[in-house]
N, C-alpha and C positions, 0 to 999 in steps of 0.2 A: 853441059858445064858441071863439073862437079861442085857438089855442097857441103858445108858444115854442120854437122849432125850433132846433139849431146844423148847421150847416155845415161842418167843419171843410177850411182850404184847404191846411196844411201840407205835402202832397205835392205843391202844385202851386206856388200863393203863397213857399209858404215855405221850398221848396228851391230858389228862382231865389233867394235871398240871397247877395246877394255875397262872397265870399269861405269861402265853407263849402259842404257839400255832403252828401247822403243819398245812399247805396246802393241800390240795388233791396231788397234784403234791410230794411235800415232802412226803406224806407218801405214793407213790407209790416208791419216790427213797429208803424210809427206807424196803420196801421190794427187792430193787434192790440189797442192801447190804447185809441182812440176806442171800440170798439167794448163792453172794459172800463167803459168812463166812460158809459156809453149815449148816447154823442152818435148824431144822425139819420143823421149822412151824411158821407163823404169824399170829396173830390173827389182823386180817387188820381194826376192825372196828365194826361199828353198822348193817349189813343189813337192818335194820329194819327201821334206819332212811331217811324220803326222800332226804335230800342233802348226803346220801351216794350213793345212786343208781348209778350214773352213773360214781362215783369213783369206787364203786366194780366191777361194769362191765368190767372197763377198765382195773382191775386189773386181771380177769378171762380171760378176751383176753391177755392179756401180757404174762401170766402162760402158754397159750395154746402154744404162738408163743417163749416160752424157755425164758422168760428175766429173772426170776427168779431162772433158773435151777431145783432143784428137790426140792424146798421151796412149801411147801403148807400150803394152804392159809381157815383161818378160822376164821367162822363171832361170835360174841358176843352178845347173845340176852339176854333177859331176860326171865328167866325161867316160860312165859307163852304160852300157843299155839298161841297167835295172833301174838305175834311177829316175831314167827317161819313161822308162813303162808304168812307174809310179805313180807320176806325173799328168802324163799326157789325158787321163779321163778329168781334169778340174779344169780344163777346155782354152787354158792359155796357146796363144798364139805366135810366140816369140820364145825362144831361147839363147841363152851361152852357156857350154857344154863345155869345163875345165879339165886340166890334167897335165901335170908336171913335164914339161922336156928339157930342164938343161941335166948335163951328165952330172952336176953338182947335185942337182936332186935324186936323180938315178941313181945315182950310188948312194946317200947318203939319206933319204927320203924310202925310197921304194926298195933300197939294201937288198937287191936280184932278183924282186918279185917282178920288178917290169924290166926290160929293154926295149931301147929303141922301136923295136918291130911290133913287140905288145905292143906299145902306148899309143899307136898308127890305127892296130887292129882296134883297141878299143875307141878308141875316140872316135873313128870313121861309123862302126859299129853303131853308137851310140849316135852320130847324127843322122842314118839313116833311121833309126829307129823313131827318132822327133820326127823328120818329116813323111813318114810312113803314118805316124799321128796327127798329122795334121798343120803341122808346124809349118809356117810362112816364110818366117826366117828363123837358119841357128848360124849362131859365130862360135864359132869352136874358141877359146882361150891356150891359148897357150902361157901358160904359167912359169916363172922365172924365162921368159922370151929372150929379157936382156942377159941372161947367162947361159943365152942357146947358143952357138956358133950358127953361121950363117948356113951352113948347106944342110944340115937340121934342122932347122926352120926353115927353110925354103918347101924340103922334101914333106913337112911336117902340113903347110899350108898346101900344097898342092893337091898332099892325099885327101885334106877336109874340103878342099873345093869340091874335087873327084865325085865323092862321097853326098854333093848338096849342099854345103856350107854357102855362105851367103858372105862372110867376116872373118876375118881372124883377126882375134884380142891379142894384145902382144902387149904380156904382164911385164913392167920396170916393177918386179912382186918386192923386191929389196929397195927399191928407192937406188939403185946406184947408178944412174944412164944420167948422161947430160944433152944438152940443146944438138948440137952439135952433129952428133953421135947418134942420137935416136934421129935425127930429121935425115941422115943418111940411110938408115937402116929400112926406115919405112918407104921412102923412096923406091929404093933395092927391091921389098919384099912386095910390093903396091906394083910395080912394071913387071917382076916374075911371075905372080900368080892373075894379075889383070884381076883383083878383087881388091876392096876396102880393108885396110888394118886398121883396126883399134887401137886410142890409150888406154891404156890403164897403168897410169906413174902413182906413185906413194914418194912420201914429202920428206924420206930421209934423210936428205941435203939440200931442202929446201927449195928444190927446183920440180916439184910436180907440175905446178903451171904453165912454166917456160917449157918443161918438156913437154909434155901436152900441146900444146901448141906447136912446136919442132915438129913434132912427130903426126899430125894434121897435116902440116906444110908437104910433108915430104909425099902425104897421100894425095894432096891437089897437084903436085908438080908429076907425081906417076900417073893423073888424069883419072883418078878415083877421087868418091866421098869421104870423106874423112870423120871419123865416128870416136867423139870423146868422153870418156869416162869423168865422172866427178863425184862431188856429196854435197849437200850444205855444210858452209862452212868449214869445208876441207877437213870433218871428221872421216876415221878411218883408223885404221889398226897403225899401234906405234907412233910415226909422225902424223897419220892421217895422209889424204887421198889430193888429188885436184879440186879445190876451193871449185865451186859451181861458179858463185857469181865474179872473180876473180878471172877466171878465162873466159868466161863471156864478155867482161869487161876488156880483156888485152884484144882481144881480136877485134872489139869496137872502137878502140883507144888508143891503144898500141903504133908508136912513131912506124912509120913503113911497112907496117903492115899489109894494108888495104895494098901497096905498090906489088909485095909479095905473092898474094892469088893470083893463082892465076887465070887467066879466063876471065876475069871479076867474078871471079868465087864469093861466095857468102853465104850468111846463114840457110839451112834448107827450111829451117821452120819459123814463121816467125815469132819470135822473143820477146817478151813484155815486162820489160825489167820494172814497171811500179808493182810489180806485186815482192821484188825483191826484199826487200824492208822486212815484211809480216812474215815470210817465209824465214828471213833468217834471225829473227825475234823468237816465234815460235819454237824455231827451233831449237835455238838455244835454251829457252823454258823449257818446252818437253825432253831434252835430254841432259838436264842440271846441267849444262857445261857452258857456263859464262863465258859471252866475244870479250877477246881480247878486246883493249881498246884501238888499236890500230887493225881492228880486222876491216879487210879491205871493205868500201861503203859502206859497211852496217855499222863499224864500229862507233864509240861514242867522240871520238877523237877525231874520226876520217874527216871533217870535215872544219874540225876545229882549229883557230889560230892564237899565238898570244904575241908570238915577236913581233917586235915594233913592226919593221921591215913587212913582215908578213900581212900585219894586220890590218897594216896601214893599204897596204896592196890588194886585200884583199876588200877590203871594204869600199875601194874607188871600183873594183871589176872584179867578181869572182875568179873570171878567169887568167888572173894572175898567179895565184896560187892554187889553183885547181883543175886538173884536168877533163871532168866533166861535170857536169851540174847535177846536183845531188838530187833534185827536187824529179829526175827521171827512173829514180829507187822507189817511189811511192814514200806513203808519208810511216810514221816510223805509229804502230797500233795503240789505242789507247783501252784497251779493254776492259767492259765490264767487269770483271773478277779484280782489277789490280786498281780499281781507283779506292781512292782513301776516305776517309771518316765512314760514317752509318753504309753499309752497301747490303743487297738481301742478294744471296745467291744461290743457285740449284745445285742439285749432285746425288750425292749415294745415299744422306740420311735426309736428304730436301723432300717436302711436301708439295702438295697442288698448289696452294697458296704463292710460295717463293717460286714453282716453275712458270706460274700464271707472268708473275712478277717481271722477269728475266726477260722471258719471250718475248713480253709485250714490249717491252723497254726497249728489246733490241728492232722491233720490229718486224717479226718473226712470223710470217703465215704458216698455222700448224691446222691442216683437215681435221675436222671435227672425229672423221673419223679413225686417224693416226695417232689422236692426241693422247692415247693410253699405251701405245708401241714408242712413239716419242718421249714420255716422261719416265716409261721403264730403262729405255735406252739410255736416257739422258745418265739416270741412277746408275745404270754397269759401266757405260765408258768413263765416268767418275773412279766408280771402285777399280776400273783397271787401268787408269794412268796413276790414279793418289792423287789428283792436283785437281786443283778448279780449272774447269773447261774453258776455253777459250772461245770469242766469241764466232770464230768461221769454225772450229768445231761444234758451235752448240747449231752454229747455218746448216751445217752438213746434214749433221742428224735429223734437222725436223725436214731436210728436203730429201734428203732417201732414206726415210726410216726399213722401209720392206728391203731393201738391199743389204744395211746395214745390221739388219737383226741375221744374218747369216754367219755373223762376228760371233755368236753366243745360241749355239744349237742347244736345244733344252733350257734354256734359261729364261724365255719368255712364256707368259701367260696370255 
């Protein structure tokens, strides 16, 4: 029976957003929380790049010692073999292997450095070379997908299966694909290659989620998995990505849906939407970028009424005006750092005193013998977010402090 799989691209997708930015530290807690929410998988980043090195490592030891639960974790390179060879000795396990194919980008992007036959050789190249490394599974990307013609990506998919691929991503990279149109396409591409196609939609006309979901369907009905890209809070470049909790929400909610799987399809992992709430609070903290008020369940509004009509309706039965009950988001965080009047808090220029302070408050078992790797630790993920810790980041730290000192090679004593 095929399943519904999420992806999550927020460490990769979704810290290239312009104007904002995640820490190393932050986007090891945005793996803390995927892993909370049982999404399948995180695509954690570049390998390839050198100021990821010793974030990925720390992220590979963290997996090993359970912080992430059964989250796995996968690098994003570019569909060339150097980058893959780069890569492959910081010991991840999963990749997506990118590289442009519609002839819009060919010509105007790669301007004769590739054709068609390159861009085969390399990428095919390139995923033998992952799983020559070690690699369990790679999903080759195909990049601008929606501006591939169909016998180009068909030919495009068959050579990365050939080659060992596992997936093919099939980028809507411009946001211009609708419901429609993508839930036929993946169909199409899903019965040709008898392999899983991936989303990955951007929110250019506001239908990332709707296609995203389309384009799922069309991968249950060709009798494959269906493998979805998203972010928190549908950050991502330009419009932003597929909202995470938004499409997990329509495929649970969603009128006719459930009728639509077929087989009785359903999630492959299962999903634990109360961790929803903390996950997209934090989030929105650590990347300065305030929820809308109307952002789907988190928002402050989602669940709010004032019309008569409404209010009235609402108050004899929530489920007059509301489609699912809120109280299955988890409760919305109340943190240490943000409560008001007199508060003592830890960080970069904190003493023993205030770290004693915090821990104890929160209820915090720190080993006696960890407790000077913990309150150094505590002091640098301070200085590299700029903000007072949060309190499932101050949990994280005292509960893998040896993993997490892999974040800051030379920097401990």
């Amino acid at each position: 029976m095929p399943r519904i799989h999420f992806l999550d691209v927020t460490n990769r997708d979704g810290v290239q957003t312009a104007r904002t930015g995640l820490s190393k530290f932050g986007k090891t807690m945005v793996n803390f929380y995927l892993g909370r929410l049982g999404i399948a998988q995180s695509e954690i980043g570049f390998p390839f790049l050198f100021h990821e090195v010793p974030y990925v490592r720390a992220q590979v030891a963290l997996a090993e010692a359970g912080a992430f639960g059964d989250l796995r974790l996968s690098g994003w390179c570019r569909g060339v073999p150097g980058d893959v060879e780069k890569s492959v000795p910081l010991g991840l396990k999963h990749y997506n292997l990118s590289i442009s194919t519609s002839d819009y980008m060919i010509q105007n992007k790669f301007r004769g450095k590739l054709d068609r036959g390159a861009i085969i050789r390399e990428m095919t190249a390139a995923v033998r070379a992952a799983k020559a490394g070690g690699a369990e599974t790679v999903g080759v990307n195909a990049e601008d997908g929606s501006r591939t013609d169909d016998g180009f990506l068909t030919e495009f998919a068959l050579a990365a299966r050939d080659a060992g691929a596992d997936r093919v991503r099939y980028c809507d990279t411009i946001g211009g694909d609708t419901p429609d149109r993508i839930r036929e396409r993946f169909a199409k591409l899903a019965s040709a290659t008898g392999m899983p196609i991936e989303t990955h939609c951007h929110n250019d006309l506001g239908l990332a989620v709707a296609n995203s979901v389309s384009g799922a369907l069309g991968d249950l009905e060709a009798g494959q998995d269906a493998w979805i890209n998203t972010c928190i809070n549908g950050i991502g470049e330009r419009a932003g990505n597929a909202d995470l909790l938004s499409t997990i929400l329509a495929f649970e909610h969603g009128f006719g849906l459930s009728e639509t799987l077929p087989g009785g399809s359903g999630f492959g992992d299962p999903v634990d939407l109360s961790w929803a709430r903390r996950f997209a609070l934090w989030a929105s903290y650590a990347l300065n970028q305030p929820l809308p008020h109307n952002q789907v369940g988190v928002g402050r509004n989602a669940f709010a009424h004032e019309s008569g009509i409404h209010a009235d309706g609402a108050l004899k039965d929530h489920g007059n005006y509301e489609l699912y009950d809120e109280r299955t988001l988890g409760p919305f965080p109340a943190d240490w750092h943000d409560r008001s009047g007199r508060v003592v808090l830890t960080g970069e220029y904190g003493g023993k005193a205030g770290f004693h302070h915090v821990i104890h408050n929160l209820g915090v078992e720190v080993a006696s013998a960890d407790e000077d790797l913990v309150f150094q630790l505590v002091q640098l993920t301070n200085a590299m977010t700029g903000r007072p810790l949060t309190d499932d980041e101050l949990r994280l730290i005292a509960g893998y402090p040896r993993q997490l000192a892999l974040l800051f090679p030379g920097h401990l004593g």
